[in-house]
C-alpha positions as CSV (number, residue, x, y, z in Angstrom):
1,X,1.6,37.3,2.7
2,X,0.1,39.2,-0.2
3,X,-3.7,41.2,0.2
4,X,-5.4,40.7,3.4
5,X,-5.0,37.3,3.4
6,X,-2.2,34.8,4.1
7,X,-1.1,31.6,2.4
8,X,-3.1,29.5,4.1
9,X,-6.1,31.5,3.8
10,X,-5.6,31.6,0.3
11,X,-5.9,27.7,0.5
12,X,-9.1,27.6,2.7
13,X,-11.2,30.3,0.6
14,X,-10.4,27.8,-2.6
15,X,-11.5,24.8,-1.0
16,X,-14.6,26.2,0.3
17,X,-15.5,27.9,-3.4
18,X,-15.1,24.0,-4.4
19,X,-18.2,23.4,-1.9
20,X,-15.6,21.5,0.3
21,X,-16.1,21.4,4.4
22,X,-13.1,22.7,6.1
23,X,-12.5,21.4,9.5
24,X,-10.0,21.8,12.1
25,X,-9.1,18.7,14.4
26,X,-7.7,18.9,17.5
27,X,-6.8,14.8,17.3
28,X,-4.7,15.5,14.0
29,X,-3.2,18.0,15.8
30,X,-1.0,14.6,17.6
31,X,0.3,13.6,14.8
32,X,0.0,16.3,12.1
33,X,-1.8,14.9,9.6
34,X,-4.3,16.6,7.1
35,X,-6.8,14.5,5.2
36,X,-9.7,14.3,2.1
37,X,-12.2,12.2,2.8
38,X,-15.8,11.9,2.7
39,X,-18.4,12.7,5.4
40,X,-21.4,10.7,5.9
41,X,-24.0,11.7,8.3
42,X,-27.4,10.0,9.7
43,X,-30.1,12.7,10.4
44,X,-33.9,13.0,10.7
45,X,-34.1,9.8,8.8
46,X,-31.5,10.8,6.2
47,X,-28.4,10.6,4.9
48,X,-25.9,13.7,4.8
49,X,-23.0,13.2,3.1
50,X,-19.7,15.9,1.6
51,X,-16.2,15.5,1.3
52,X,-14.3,17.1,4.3
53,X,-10.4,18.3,4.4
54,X,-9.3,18.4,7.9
55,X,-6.2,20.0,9.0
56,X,-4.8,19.8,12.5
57,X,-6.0,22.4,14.7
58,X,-2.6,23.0,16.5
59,X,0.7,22.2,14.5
60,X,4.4,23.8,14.0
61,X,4.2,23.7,10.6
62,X,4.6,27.5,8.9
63,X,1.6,29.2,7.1
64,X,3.5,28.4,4.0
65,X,3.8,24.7,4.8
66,X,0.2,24.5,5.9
67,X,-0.8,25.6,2.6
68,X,1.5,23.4,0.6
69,X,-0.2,20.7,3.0
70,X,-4.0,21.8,2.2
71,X,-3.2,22.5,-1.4
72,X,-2.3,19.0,-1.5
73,X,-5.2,17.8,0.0
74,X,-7.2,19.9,-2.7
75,X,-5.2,18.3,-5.4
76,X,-6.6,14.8,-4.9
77,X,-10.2,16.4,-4.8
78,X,-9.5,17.9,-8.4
79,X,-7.6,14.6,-9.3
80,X,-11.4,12.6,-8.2
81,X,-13.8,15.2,-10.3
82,X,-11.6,14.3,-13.3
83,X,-12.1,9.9,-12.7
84,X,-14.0,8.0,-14.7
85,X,-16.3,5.8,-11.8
86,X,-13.9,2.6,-12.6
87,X,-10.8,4.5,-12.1
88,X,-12.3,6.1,-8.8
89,X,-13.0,2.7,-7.4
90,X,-9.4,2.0,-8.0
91,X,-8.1,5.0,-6.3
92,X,-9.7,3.7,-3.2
93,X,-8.3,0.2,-3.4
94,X,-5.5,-0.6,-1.1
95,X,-2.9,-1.1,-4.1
96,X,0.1,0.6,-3.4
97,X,1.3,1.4,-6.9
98,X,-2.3,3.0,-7.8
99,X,-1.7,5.2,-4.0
100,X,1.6,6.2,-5.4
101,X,0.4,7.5,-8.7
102,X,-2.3,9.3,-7.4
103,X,-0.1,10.6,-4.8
104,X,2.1,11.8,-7.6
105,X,-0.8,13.0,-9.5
106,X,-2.3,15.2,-6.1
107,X,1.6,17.3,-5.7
108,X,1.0,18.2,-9.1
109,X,-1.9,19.3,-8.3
110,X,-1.1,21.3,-5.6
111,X,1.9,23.0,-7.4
112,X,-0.8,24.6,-9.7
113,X,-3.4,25.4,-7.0
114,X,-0.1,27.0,-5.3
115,X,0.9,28.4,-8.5
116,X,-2.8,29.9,-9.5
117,X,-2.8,31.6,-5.9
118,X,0.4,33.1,-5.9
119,X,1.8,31.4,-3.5
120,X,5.5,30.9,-4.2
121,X,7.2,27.2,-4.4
122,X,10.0,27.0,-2.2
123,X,12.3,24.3,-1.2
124,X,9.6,23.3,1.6
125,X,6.9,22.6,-1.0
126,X,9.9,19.7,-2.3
127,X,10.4,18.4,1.1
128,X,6.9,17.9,2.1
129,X,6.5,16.3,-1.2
130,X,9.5,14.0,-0.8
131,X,9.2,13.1,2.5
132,X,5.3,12.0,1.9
133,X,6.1,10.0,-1.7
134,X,8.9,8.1,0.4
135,X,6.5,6.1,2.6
136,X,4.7,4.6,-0.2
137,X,8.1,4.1,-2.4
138,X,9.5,2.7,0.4
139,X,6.5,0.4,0.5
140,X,6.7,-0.4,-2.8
141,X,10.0,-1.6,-2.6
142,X,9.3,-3.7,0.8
143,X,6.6,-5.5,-1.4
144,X,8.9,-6.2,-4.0
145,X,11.2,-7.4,-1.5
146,X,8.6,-9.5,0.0
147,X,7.3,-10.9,-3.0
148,X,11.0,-11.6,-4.2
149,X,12.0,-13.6,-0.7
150,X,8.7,-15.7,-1.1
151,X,9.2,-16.3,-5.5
152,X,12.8,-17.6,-3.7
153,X,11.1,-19.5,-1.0
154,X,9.1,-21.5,-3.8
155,X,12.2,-22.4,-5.7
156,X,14.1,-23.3,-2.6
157,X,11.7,-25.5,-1.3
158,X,10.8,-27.4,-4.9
159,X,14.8,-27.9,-4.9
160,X,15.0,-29.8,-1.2
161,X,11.8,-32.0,-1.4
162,X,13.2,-33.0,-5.4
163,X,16.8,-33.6,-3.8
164,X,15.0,-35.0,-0.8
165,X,13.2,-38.0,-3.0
166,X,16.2,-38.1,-5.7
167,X,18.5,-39.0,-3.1
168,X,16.1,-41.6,-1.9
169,X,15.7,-43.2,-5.6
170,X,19.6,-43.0,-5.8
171,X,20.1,-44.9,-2.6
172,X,17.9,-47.9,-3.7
173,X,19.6,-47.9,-7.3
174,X,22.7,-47.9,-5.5
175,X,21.8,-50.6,-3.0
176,X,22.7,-48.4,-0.2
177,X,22.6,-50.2,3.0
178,X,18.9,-49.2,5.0
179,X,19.2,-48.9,8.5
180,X,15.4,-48.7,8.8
181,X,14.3,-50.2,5.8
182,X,12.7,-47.0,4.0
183,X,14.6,-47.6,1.0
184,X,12.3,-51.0,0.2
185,X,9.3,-48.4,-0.7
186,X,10.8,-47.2,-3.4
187,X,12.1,-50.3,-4.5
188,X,10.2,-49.9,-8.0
189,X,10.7,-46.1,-8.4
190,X,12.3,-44.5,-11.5
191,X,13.5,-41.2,-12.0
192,X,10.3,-39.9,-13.4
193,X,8.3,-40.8,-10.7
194,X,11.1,-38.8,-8.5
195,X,9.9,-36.0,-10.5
196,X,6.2,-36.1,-10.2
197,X,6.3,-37.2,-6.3
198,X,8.2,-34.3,-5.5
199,X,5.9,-32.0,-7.8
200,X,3.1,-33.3,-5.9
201,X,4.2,-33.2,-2.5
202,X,6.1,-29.3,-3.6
203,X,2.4,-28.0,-4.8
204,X,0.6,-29.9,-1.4
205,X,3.7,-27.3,0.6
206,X,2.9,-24.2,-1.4
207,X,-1.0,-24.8,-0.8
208,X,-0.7,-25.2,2.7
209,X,1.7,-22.3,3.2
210,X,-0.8,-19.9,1.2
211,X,-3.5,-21.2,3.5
212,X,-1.2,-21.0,6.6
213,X,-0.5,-17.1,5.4
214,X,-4.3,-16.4,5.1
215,X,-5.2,-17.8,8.5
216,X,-2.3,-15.8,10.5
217,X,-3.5,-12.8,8.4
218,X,-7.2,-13.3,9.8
219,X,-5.6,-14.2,13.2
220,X,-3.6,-10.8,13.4
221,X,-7.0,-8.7,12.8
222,X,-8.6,-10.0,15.0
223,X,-6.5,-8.9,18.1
C-alpha cells in the first residue's frame, strides 16, 4: 500500500480520470472474470452509451492481483483510443490471432499503467498474464490442428476415390472377371478419364462436406 490508497484503488481512480464507468458485479463474482466493454442504454427516447470495466464484486484474488486484473482491463481501453476505425473493427472480430495480439498488446499495457502508479510487478502480474495468453494460444494451436486434420482429410479422400476408379479402369484393361458386370461401364475408359472422374466426383465430396459443416454449424446454435 503506499498513500491512503491501495493498489487497487490506485487502479479504479485511473479508470475513472479516463471517464470510464467502474462497476462491481455480483455475477462475475462466479466465475471471476473482469471485463471492458461498452454500455448502451435506452432512455427517454435516447440512446446512452460508455464503456464499462466490471470487476467481480466478491473474489479471492489479492488487492495486488485485482489490480494487475483491472490494469489489464485498462490496457485494452488505451490499446482502442490509439485504433485507426479499420483496425478497431478488427479487434472485435472473432479472429483468434488478432485476440491474441491484442491480448498481448493490453499486458503491456497494464505493465505501464502498473508501472506509472507504482505498483510493483511481481511474479503474480506473470501468472495472471500466462495463464490468460494460454487459452487463446492453446486455441490457436487447436485451429491449426483442426485445419491440419481437415487439409489431410482432402488429400486422403482425393487418394481413395482416384484409387477407387483406377482400380476399376485396371480391372477392365486387365479383363478381370465381373461378378456383377460393373466393369462393362467402363469398357471405353482411359487413364485420363480415371483422372478427371475422380477430380469430379473428389470436388462434388469436398462441396458437400463444406455444406454438410455449415448446416451442423447452424444446427448446433440453434439448440
Amino acid at each position: 500500500m503506499i498513500g491512503n490508497k491501495n493498489y487497487k484503488e490506485k487502479i479504479i481512480d485511473k479508470i475513472k480520470n479516463e471517464k470510464l464507468e467502474y462497476k462491481e458485479s455480483f455475477n462475475k463474482s462466479l466465475i471471476n472474470q473482469y471485463t471492458y466493454s461498452w454500455k448502451i442504454s435506452y432512455k427517454n427516447d435516447n440512446y446512452d452509451g460508455g464503456i464499462l470495466i466490471i470487476a467481480p464484486k466478491y473474489t479471492d484474488d489479492t488487492i495486488l492481483e485485482q489490480a494487475y486484473k483491472l490494469a489489464h482491463e485498462l490496457g485494452h481501453h488505451n490499446i482502442n483510443k490509439k485504433l485507426s476505425s479499420i483496425m478497431m473493427k478488427l479487434s472485435q472480430s472473432n479472429n483468434i490471432l488478432i485476440k491474441n495480439i491484442i491480448e498481448r498488446k493490453a499486458w503491456k499495457e497494464a505493465k505501464n499503467i502498473c508501472i506509472e502508479e507504482s505498483i510493483p510487478i511481481q511474479q503474480e502480474f506473470y501468472l495472471i498474464k500466462d495463464k490468460c495468453l494460454n487459452t487463446y494460444t492453446n486455441s490457436i494451436k487447436n485451429g491449426v490442428r483442426c485445419g491440419f486434420n481437415y487439409i489431410l482429410h482432402i488429400f486422403i479422400s482425393y487418394y481413395v476415390i482416384l484409387m477407387f476408379f483406377y482400380l476399376i479402369c485396371k480391372g477392365v484393361n486387365d479383363n478381370i472377371n465381373d461378378l456383377f458386370g460393373i466393369l462393362n461401364y467402363f469398357n471405353d475408359i482411359d487413364i485420363k478419364s480415371v483422372y478427371m472422374l475422380s477430380k469430379t466426383t473428389w470436388i462434388m465430396y469436398i462441396i458437400w462436406s463444406v455444406l454438410r459443416g455449415i448446416y451442423m454449424k447452424q444446427e448446433s446454435t440453434k439448440r
